[in-house]
N, CA, C and O atoms as a Tinker XYZ file with bonds, in Angstrom:
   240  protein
     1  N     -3.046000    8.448000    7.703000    73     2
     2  CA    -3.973000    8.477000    6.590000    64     1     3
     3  C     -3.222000    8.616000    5.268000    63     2     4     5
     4  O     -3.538000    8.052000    4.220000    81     3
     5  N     -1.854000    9.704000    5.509000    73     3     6
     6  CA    -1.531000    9.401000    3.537000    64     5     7
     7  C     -0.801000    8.236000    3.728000    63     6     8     9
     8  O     -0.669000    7.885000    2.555000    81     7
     9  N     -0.397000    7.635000    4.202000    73     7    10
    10  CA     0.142000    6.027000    4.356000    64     9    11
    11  C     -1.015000    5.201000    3.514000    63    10    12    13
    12  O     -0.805000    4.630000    2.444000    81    11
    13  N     -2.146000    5.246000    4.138000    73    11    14
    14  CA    -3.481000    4.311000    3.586000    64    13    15
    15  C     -3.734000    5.167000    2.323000    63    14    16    17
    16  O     -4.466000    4.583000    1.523000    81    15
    17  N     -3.313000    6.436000    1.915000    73    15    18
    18  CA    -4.149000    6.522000    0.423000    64    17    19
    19  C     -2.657000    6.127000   -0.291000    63    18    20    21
    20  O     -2.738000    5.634000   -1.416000    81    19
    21  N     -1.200000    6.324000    0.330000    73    19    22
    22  CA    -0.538000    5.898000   -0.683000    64    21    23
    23  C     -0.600000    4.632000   -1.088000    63    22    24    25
    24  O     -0.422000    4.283000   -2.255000    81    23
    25  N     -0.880000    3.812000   -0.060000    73    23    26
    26  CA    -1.442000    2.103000   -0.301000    64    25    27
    27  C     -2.131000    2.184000   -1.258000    63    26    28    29
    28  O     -1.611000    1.835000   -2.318000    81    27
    29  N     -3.319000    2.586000   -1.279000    73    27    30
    30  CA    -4.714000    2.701000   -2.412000    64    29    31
    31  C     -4.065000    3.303000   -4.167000    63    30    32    33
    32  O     -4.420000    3.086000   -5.325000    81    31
    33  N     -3.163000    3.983000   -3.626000    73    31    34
    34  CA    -3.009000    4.165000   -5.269000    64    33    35
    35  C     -2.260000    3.051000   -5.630000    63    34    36    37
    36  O     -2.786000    2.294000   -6.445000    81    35
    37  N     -0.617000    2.643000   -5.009000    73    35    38
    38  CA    -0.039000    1.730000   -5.350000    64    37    39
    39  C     -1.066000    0.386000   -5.660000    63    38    40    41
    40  O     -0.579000   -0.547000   -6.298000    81    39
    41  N     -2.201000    0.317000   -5.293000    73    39    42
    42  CA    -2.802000   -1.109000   -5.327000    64    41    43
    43  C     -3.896000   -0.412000   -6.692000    63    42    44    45
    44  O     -4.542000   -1.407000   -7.019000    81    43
    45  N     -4.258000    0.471000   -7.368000    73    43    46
    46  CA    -5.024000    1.100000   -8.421000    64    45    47
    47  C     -3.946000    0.775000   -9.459000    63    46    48    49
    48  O     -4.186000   -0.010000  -10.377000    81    47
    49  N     -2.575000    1.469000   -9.295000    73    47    50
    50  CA    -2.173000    0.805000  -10.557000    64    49    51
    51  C     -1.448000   -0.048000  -10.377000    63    50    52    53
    52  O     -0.661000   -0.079000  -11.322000    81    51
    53  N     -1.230000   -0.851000   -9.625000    73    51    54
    54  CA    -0.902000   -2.266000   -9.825000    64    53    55
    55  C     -1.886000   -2.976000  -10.505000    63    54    56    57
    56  O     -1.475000   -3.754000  -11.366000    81    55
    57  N     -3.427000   -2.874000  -10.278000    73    55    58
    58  CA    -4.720000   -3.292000  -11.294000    64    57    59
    59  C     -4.778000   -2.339000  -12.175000    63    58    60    61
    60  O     -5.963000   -2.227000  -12.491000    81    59
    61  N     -4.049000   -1.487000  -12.819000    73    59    62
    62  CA    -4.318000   -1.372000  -14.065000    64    61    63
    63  C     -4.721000    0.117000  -14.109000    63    62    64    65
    64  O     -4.835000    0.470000  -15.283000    81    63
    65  N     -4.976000    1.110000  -13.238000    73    63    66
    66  CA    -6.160000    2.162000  -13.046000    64    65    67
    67  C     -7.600000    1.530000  -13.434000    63    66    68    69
    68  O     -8.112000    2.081000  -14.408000    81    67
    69  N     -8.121000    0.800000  -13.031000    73    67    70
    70  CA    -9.311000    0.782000  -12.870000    64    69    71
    71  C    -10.529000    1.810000  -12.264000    63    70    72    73
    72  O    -10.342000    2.267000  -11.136000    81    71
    73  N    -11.436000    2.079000  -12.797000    73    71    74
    74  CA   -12.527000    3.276000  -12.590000    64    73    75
    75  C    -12.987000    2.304000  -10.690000    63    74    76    77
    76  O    -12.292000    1.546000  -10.014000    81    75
    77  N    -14.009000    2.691000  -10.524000    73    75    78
    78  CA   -14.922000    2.813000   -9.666000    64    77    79
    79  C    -14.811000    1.573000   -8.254000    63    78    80    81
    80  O    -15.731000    1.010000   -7.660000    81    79
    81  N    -13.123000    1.450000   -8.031000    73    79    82
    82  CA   -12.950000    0.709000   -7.212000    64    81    83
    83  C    -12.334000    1.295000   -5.760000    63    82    84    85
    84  O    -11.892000    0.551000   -4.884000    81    83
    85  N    -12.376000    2.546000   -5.676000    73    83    86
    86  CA   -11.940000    3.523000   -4.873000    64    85    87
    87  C    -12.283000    2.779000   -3.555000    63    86    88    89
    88  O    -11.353000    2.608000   -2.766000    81    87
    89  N    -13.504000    2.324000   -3.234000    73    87    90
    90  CA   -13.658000    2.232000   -1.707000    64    89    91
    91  C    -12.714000    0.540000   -1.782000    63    90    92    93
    92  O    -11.850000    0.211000   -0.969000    81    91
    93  N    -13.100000   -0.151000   -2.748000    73    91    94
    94  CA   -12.401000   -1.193000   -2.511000    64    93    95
    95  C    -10.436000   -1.315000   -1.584000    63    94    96    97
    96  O     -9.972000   -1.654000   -0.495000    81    95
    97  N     -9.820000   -0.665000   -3.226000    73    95    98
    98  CA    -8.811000    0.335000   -2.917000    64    97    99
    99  C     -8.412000    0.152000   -1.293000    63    98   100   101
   100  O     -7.723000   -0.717000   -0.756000    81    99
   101  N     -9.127000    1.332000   -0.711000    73    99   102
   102  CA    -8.905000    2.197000    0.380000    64   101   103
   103  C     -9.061000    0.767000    1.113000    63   102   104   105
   104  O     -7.993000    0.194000    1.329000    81   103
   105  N    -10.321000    0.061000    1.556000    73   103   106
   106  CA    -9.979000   -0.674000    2.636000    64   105   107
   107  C     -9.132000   -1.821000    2.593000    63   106   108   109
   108  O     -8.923000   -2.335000    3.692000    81   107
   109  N     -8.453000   -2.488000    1.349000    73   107   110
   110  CA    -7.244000   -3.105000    1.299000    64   109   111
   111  C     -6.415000   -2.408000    2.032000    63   110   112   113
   112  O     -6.112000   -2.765000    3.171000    81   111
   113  N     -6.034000   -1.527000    1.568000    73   111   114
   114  CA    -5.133000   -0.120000    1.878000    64   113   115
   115  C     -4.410000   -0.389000    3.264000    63   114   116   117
   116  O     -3.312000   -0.667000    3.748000    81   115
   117  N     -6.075000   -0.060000    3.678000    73   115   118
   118  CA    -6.180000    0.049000    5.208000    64   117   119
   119  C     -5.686000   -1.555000    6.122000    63   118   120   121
   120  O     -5.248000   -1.699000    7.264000    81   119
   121  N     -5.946000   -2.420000    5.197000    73   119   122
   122  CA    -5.327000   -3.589000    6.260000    64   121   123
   123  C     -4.154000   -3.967000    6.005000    63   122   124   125
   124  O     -3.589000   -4.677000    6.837000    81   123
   125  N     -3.522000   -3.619000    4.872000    73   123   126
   126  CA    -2.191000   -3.417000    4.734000    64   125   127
   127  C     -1.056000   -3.087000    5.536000    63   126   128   129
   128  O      0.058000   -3.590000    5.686000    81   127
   129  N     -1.772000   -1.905000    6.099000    73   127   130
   130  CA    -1.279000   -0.232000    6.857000    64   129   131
   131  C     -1.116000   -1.495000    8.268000    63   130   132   133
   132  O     -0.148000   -2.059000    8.779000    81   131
   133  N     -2.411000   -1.525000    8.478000    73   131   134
   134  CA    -2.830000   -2.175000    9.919000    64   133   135
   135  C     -1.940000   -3.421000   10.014000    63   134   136   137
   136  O     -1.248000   -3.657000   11.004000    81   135
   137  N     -1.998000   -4.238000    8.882000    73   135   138
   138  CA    -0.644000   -5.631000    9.242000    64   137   139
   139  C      0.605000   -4.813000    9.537000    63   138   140   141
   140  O      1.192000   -4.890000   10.616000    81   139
   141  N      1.018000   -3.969000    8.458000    73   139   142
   142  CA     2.210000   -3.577000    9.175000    64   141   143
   143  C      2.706000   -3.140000   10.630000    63   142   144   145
   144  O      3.633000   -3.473000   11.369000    81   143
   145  N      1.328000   -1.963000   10.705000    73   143   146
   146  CA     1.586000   -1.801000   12.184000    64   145   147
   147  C      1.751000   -2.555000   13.365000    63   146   148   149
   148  O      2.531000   -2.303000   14.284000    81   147
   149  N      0.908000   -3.563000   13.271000    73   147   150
   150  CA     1.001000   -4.747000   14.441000    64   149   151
   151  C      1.747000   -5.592000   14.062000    63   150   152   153
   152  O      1.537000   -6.544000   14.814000    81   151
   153  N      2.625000   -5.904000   13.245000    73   151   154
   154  CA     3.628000   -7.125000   12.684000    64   153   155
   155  C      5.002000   -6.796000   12.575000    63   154   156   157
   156  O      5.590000   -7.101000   11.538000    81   155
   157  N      5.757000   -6.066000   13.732000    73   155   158
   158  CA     6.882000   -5.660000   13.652000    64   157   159
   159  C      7.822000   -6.649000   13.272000    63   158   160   161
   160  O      7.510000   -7.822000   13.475000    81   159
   161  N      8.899000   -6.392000   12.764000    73   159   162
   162  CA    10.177000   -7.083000   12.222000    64   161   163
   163  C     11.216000   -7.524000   13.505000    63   162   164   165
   164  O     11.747000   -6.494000   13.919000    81   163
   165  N     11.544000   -8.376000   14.048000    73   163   166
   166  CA    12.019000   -9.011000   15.051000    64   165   167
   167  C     13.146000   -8.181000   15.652000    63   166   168   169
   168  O     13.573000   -8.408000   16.784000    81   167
   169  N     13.844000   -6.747000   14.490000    73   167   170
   170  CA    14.929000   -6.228000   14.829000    64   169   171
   171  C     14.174000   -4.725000   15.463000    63   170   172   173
   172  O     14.713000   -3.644000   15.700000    81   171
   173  N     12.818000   -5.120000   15.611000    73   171   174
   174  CA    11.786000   -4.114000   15.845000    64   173   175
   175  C     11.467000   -2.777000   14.660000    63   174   176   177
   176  O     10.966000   -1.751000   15.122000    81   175
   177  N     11.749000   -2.837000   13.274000    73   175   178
   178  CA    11.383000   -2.370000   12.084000    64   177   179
   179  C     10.515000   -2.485000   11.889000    63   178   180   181
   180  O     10.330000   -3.660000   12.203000    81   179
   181  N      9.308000   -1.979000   11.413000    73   179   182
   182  CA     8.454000   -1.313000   10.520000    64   181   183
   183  C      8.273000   -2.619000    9.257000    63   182   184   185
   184  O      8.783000   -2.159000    8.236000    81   183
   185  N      7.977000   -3.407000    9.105000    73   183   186
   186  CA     7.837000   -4.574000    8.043000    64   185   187
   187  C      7.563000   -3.628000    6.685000    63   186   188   189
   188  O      6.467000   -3.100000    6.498000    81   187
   189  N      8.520000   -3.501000    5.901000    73   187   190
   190  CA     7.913000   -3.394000    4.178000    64   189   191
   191  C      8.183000   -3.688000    3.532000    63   190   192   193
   192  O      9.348000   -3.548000    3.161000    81   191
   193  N      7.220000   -4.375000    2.860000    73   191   194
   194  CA     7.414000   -5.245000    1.633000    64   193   195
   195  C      7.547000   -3.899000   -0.157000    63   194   196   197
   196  O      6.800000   -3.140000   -0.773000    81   195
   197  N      8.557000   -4.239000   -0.205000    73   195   198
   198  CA     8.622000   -3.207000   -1.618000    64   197   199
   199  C      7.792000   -4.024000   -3.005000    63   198   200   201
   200  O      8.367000   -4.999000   -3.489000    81   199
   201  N      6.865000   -3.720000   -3.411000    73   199   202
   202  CA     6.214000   -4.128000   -4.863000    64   201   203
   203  C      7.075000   -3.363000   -6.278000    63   202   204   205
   204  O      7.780000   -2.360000   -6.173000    81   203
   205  N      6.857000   -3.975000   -7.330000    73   203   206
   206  CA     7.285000   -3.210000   -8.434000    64   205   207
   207  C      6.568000   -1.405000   -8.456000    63   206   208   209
   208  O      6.878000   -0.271000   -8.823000    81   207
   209  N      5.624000   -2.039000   -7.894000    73   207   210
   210  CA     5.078000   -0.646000   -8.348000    64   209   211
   211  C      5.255000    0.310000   -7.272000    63   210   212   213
   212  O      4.741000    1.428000   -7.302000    81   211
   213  N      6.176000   -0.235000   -6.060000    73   211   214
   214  CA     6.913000    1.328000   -5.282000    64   213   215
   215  C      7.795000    1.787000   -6.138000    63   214   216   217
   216  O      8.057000    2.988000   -6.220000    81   215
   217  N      8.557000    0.529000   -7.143000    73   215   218
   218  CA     9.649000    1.136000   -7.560000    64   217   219
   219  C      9.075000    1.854000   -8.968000    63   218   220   221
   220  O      9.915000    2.291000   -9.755000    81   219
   221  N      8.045000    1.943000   -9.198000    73   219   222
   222  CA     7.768000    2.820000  -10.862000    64   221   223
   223  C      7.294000    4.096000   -9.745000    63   222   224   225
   224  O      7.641000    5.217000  -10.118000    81   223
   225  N      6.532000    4.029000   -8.408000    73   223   226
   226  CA     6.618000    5.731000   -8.461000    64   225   227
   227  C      7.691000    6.164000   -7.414000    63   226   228   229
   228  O      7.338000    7.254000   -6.963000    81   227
   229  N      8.804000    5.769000   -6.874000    73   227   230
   230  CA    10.031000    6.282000   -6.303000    64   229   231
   231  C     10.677000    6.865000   -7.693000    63   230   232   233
   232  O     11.331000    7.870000   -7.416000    81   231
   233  N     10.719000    6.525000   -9.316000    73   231   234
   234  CA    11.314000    7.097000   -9.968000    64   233   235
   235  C     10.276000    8.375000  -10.711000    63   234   236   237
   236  O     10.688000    9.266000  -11.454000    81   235
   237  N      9.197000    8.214000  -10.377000    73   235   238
   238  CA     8.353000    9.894000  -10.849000    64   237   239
   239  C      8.940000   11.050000  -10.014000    63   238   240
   240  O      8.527000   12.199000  -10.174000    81   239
């Protein structure tokens, strides 16, 4: 579960902080989470794709 809300924020401000899109958010989130899980990396890794916006909050 904080896997899927850290998804949901990274995808809030990637749009900007937008108000009242919370449930939207979350179930992107959630199929995100879910591709990764079932879409292993051939060396059997964990697939992640890094966005700009892991790298603005790895430096907070």
């Amino acid at each position: 579960m904080d896997e899927i809300r850290h998804e949901a924020y990274l995808l809030w401000l990637q749009e900007g902080c937008p108000e009242g899109r919370e449930v939207e958010h979350w179930l992107a989130a959630k199929e995100i989470v879910r591709h990764r899980l079932t879409h292993p990396k051939p060396n059997g890794d964990v697939e992640m794709e890094l966005r700009p916006t892991d790298r603005l909050v790895e430096q907070l």
